[in-house]
N, C-alpha and C positions, 0 to 999 in steps of 0.2 A: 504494500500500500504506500501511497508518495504522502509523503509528511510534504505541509502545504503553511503550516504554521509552528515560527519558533521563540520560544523564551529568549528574552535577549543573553541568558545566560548560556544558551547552549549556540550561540553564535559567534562568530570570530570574523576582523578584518578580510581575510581571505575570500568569505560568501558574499561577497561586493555584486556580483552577477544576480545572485539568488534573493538576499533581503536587502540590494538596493542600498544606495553609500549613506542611508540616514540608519537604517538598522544593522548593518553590518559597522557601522561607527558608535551607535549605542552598544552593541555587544562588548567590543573590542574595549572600548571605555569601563563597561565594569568589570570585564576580565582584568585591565589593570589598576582595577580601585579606585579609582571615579566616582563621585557621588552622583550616579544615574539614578531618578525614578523607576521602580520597577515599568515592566511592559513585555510585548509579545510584537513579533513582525508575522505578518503574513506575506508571503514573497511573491516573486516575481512570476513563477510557475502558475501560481494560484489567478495572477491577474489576467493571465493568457488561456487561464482555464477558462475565467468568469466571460472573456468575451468568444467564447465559443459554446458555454453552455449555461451562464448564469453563476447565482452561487448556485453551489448542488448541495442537499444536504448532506453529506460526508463534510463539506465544506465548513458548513456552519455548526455543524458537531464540534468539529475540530477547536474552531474560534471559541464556542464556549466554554469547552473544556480549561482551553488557556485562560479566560477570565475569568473562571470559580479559582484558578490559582493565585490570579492576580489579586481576587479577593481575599485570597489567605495570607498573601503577603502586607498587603495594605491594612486588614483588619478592618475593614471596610465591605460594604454589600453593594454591588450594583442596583439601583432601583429603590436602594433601600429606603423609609422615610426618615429615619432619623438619623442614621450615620449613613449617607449613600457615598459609594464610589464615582467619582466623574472621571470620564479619560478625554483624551486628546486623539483623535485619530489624523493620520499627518500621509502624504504620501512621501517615497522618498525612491525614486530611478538609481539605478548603478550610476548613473555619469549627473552630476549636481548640472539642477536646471533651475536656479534660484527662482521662487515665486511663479513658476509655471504651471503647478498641478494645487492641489485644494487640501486643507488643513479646515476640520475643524474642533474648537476647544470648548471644553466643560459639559460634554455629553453624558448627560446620564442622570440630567435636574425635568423637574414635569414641577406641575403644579402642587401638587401635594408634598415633594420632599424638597424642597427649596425653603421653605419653613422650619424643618426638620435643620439642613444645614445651618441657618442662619441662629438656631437656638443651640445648635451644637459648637460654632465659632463662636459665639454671641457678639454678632456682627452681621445685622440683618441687610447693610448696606451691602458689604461685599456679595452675599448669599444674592441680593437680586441684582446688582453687576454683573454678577456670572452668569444668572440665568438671561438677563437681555442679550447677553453678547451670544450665548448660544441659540435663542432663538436666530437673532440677528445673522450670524453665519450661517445657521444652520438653511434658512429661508434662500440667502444668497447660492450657497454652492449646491444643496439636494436640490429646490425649487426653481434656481436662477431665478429669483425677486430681483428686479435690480438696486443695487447695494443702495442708491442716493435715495431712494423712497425708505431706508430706515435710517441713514441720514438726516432727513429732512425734520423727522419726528425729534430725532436728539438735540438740532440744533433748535426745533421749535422749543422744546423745553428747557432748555438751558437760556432761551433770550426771555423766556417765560417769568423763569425762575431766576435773571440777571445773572446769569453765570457765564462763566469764559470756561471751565473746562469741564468735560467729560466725568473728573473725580470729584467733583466738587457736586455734583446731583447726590441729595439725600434721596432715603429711602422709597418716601413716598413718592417721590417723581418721577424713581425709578419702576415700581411699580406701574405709574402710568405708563412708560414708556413701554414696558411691559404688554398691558392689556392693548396699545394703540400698533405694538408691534403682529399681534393677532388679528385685527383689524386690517394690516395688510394683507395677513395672508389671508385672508376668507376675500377680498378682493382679487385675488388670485385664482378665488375656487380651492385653495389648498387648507390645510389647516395641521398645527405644530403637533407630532404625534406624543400622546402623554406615554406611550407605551414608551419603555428607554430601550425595549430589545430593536425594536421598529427603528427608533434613534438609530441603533447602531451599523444596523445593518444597510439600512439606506446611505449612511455615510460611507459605509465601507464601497457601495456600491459608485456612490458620488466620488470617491478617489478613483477610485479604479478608472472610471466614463473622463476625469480629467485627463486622462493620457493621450485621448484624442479633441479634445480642445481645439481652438481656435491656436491660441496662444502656447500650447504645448507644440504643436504642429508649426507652427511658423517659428520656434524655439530650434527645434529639431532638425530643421531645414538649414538654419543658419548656422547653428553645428554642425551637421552633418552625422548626425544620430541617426542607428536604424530605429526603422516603426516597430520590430519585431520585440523590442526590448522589454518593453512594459515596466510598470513600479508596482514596487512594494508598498504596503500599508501598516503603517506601526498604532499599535495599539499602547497608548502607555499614561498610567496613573499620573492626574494633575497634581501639580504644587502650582501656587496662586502668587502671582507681583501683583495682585489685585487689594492686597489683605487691608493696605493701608502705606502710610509713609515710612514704615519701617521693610516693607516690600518692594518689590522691584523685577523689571525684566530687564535685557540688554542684550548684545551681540558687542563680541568681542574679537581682534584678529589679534595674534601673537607676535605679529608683526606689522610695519604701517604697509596696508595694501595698495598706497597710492607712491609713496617714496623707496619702501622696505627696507627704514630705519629698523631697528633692531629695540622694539618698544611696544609696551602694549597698547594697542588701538582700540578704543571702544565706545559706544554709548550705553549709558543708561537713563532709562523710565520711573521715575518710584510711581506704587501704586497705580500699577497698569499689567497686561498681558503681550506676547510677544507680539502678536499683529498690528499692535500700535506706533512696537518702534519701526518695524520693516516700512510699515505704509507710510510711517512720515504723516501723522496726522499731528503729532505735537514734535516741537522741537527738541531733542533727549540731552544733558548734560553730558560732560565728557568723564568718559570711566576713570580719568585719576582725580576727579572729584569724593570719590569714593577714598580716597588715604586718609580726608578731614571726617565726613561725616560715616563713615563703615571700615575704619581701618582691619578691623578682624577680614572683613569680606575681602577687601582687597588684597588682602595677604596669600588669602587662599586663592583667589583669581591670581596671581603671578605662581602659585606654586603649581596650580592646574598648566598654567600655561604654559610653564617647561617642561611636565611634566607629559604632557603630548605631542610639544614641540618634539621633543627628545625622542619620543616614542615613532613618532611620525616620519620623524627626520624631514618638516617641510614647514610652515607656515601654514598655522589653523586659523578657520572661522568658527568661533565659537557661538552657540546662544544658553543664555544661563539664567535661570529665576532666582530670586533673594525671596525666601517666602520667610516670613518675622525672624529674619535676623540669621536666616540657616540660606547658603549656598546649594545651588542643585544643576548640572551639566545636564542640556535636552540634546546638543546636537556637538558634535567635529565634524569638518570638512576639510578638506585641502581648500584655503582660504582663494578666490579668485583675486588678480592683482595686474596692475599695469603693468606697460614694457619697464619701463624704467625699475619696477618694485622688483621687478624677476630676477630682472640683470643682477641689478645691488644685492638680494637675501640668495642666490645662486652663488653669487662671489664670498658674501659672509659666514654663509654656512658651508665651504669650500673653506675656507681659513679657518672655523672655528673646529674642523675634525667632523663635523656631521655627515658630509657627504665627499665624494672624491670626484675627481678632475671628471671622468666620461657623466655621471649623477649630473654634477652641476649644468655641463653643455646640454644635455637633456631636458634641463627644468625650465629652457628658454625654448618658443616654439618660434619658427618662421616667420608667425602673422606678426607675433611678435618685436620681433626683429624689425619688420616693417615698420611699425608704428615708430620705431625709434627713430625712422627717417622722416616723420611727418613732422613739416612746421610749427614753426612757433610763433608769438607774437615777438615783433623787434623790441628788446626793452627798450632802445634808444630814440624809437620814432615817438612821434605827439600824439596823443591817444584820449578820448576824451571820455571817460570812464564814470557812468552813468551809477553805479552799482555792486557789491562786493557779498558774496556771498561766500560758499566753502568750496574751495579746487578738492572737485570730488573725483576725477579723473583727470591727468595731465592731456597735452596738447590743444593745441587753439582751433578752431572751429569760425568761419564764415558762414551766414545765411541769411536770407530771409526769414523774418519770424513768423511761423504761423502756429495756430492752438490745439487743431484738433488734430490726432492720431493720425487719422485714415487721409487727409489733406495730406500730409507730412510724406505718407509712404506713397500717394500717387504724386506728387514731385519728385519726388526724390527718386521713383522708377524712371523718368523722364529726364533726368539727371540735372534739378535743380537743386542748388546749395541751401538745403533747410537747416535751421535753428529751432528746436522740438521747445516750446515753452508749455509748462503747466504750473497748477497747485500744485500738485509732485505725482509722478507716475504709478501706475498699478502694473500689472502683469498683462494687462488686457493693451496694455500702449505698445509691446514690443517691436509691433510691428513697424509703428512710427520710428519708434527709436533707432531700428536697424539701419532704416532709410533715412534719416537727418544726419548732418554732417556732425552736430552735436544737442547737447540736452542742457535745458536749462527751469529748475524750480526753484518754487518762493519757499515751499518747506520742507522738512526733512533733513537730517547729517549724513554723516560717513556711511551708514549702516543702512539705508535707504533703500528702498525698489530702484531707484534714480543711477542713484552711487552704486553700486553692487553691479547692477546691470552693465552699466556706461562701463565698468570697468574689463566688465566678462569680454564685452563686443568690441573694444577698444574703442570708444567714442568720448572727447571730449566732454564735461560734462562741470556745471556748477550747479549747487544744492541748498540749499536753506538760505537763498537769497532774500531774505526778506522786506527787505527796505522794496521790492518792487511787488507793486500791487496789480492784481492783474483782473482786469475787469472788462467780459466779453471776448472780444478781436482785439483789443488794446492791452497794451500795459505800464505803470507810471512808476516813474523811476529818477527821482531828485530832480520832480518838478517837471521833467522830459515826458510826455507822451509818445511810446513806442505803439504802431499800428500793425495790424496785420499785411505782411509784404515788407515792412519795413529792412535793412540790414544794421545788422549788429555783429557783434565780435566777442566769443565769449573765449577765456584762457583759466584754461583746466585746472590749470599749475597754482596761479593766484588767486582764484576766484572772481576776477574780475571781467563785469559786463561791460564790452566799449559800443558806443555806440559808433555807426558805420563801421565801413572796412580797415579793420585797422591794418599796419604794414608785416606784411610776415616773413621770414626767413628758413632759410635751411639751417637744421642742425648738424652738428659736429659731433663726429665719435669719437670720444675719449675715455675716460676714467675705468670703470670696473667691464663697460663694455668692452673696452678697446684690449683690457687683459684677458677677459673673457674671450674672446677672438682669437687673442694669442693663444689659448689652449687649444682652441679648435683646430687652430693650424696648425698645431702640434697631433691632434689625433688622427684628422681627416686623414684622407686616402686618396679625394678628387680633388684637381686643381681646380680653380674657382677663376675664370677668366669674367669679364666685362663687353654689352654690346654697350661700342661708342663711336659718334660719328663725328664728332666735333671736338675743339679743345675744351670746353669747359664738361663736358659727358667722359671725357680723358682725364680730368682732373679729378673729379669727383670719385670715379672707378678707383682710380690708385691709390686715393686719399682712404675710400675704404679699404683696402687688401686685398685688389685684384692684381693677378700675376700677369695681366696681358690681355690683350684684347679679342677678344675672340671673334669678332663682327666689326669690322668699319665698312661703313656700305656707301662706297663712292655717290649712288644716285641720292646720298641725304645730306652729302654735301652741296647742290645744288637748289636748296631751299632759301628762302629769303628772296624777298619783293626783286632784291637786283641781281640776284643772279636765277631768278625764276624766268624773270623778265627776256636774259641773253639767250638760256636755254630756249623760251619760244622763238626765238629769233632762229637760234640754231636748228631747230624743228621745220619751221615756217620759209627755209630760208630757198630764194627764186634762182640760185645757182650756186657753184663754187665760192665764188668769191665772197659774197654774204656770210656762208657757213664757214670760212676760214675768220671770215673777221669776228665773230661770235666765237670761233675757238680760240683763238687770240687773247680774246677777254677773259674767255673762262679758267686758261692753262695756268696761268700765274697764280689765278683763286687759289685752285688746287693743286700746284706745286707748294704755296705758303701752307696750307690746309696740312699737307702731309707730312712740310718740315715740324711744323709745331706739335702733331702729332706725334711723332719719332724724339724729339726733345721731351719730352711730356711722358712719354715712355721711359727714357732713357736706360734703352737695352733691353728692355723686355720685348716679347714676342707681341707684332700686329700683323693679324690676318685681315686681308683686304679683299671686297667684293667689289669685283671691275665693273 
């Protein structure tokens, strides 16, 4: 019989294929002592099963068997009214596709034991926190509700009740929010199932149907991910950043994903859940905030962080809950990171003994490498900088600004230079994002749908700009009105929005890349030649570490208005004479053309196409 579900304890790093890089990194974590919530994965098999025959019951046998254990471990009952179990069901693919498939949390609350919770916390506020936020998702990813219609209910109640945040709504407004969140769904025709088994399985069902998404699908595409793969679905006991201000959620990288200084990088939330800080609905503190006010927490967040660094041998992104004053690891990944971040933590953890020379040239990829040759803005030209938000991804970005998604990605198929501008991005924007030349939000940090992403796809990218306000087709930015169409200049590195085109340049290889190279030309086996037709495609080639030219293609020496010009004459020409005197002009071009070449070489091989 095929086992379809496993304990995270009876899993390990290695079943990456089977329970998917969020359950095979939960196993691996408490195999080496990590403070993981218990939980169970149901794998990748099973997902492949479900869209060819559903869940079967063998299937769902299976599943509950693991949460009557889960219930023994927790000391906790599913369902139950007074001490109930809530989980999180999360999906998690072998190959990390940040924010592309469906999570949702606090499963396992109805009407009746949400009561039960709140006199067993004695914390009736958080108890109906948790049950809004599970209807709420619950409606979005089983029902597709769209998300802004339980939005609009929060925001009506919080201008109701004069509030600015989300944590700040008492009990009873919560509750409204509650009863007005059920009122959308029978608008739907649907309605929130009290049963928690129904809960769960519908959920399990709703991960699995993410795989084929809009936004998984155009994920997959631009990775080049097979469709065959499918995810996993982790089942795993909550702990709550909901509890109050001595709680908290965050995402943490073990190193900076944007520089790959050697530091921990994080945000933190107090009194909130993990979807809050991804989505960039509020703006999250930065995690060394955490040595004044949670110095115990932070101790252990730097012990954790070497302690997988180490383990990993690579740079994680972490996510972690503070539930009253107690640490708890939900997730490792091999952290995503810029060209720049690769190069530098590939070269540091090469000197620090972690990994060795062939590791390191490996942990840089090609497209990579690319990016290292895209412009920047000139620090030295005049630039009139409208706005300063967080360099959530380096390099600089030209476009027109436009707002919505779908605008974005048909420009940018057509190969206009878009600038993606939102409140801050969801997983439903990728498509935009892929096709803008950069990305630019008013909220959100490091840790963002925005930031995370821009960084996977290599797109420039600023993040929690908020000095600009953005209102409809427009957006106002130190008194400046930016319109839709308009051009702007956003620089990854600094955070800074310029308005127009500001002046950009080619970068220079140097530092950790330029040593990084030098191993590669130590290890390689192929010679690395350059196609170049000109002096300055000659200079560039050598300047990066080409051994010689491999292509100089004489017909591209004859570009440019004056010598395009002689050529038609030479073409066009009514006899001898004519085409002698056009070759006349031309021979000298290209005899200078060929010496500067061969100077510019100096000594290396040039192959030439007559």
């Amino acid at each position: 019989m095929v086992k379809y579900v496993y304990d995270f304890e009876e899993g390990n790093a290695s079943m990456v294929d089977l329970l998917g890089g969020k359950g095979a990194g939960l196993a691996e974590m408490k195999r080496i002592g990590i403070n993981v919530p218990p939980g169970f994965t149901i794998t990748t098999e099973a997902c492949r099963l479900f869209f060819k025959k559903g869940i079967t019951k063998e299937l769902r046998q299976e599943i509950i068997e693991h949460l009557k254990k889960l219930e023994e471990k927790t000391s906790k009952k599913f369902g139950d009214k007074n001490n109930p179990l809530l989980v999180s069901v999360r999906s998690g693919a072998p190959v990390s596709m940040p924010g592309m498939m469906e999570t949702i949390l606090n499963l396992g609350l109805n009407d009746e034991n949400v009561n039960g919770l709140a006199a067993q916390t004695k914390n009736e506020r958080f108890a109906y926190d948790a049950y809004r936020r599970l209807i709420q998702g619950f409606g979005s990813v089983v029902f597709e509700i769209p998300k802004n219609e339980f939005e609009e209910v929060i925001e009506k109640e919080k201008k109701k009740a004069n509030k600015k945040f989300d944590y700040e709504l008492d009990p009873n407004e919560l509750k409204q929010i509650v009863e007005e969140f059920k009122r959308i769904y029978k608008k739907h025709s649907k309605e929130f199932p009290q049963d928690v088994y129904k809960q769960l399985f519908l959920a399990i069902e709703a991960v699995f149907n993410s795989w084929n998404s809009k936004k998984a699908r155009v994920y997959r595409e631009m990775a080049k991910l097979p469709e065959t793969m499918g995810t996993a679905c982790n089942i795993q006991a909550m702990v709550f950043g909901n509890f109050g201000m001595d709680s908290g959620t965050g995402v943490m990288f073990t190193r900076n994903p944007a520089t790959g200084e050697k530091q921990i990088f994080g945000e933190v939330l107090f009194n909130a859940q993990g979807e809050d800080v991804v989505a960039g609905v509020r703006t999250p503190i930065k995690i060394e905030e955490l040595k004044k006010t949670m110095p115990n927490i932070y101790k252990q967040i730097e012990e954790t962080a070497e302690k997988l660094e180490k383990h990993y041998k690579d740079m994680q992104d972490v996510e972690f809950t503070i539930e009253r004053q107690r640490l708890y690891i939900l997730q490792t990944r091999t952290g995503k990171r810029t060209a720049i971040a690769a190069i530098k933590i590939a070269w540091d953890m090469l000197n620090e003994g972690l990994i060795n020379e062939e590791e390191a040239i490996l942990r840089i990829s090609p497209s990579q490498l690319e990016t290292m040759l895209h412009k920047q803005v000139d620090p030295s030209s005049k630039k009139e900088v409208i706005a300063k938000g967080i360099g959530a991804s380096p390099g600089a970005a030209v476009g027109k600004v436009i707002f919505d998604t779908d605008e974005a990605e048909a420009l940018g198929r057509k190969g206009e230079d878009v600038i993606l501008v939102r409140p801050e991005t969801s997983p439903e924007d990728i498509n935009g994002m892929i096709w803008s030349r950069g990305i630019l939000t008013s909220r959100g940090g490091m840790t963002s749908h925005s930031a995370v992403v821009a960084r996977g796809i290599g797109k420039p990218a600023v993040v929690g700009c908020e000095s600009i306000i953005i209102k409809g087709e427009s957006f106002i930015a130190n008194g400046k009105v930016v319109k839709k169409g308009d051009i702007i200049t956003i620089d990854g590195q600094t955070g800074e929005v310029i308005l127009g085109e500001a002046k950009l340049i080619e970068p220079k290889i140097s530092g950790e890349l330029s040593m990084i190279l030098k191993i590669a030309d130590k290890i390689r086996k192929l010679g690395v030649y350059a196609n170049a037709n000109n002096e300055e495609d000659a200079k560039r080639a050598f300047e990066n570490g080409a051994e010689g030219i491999g292509l100089a293609r004489t017909e591209r020496m004859f570009l440019g208005k004056e010598r395009v010009n002689l050529v038609r004459k030479l073409v066009l020409a009514k006899d001898e004479k004519e085409r002698r005197e056009a070759l006349s002009k031309l021979l000298p071009m290209q005899v200078e053309d060929f010496k500067r070449l061969f100077e510019i070489a100096n000594g290396k091989p040039i192959i030439v196409r007559l």
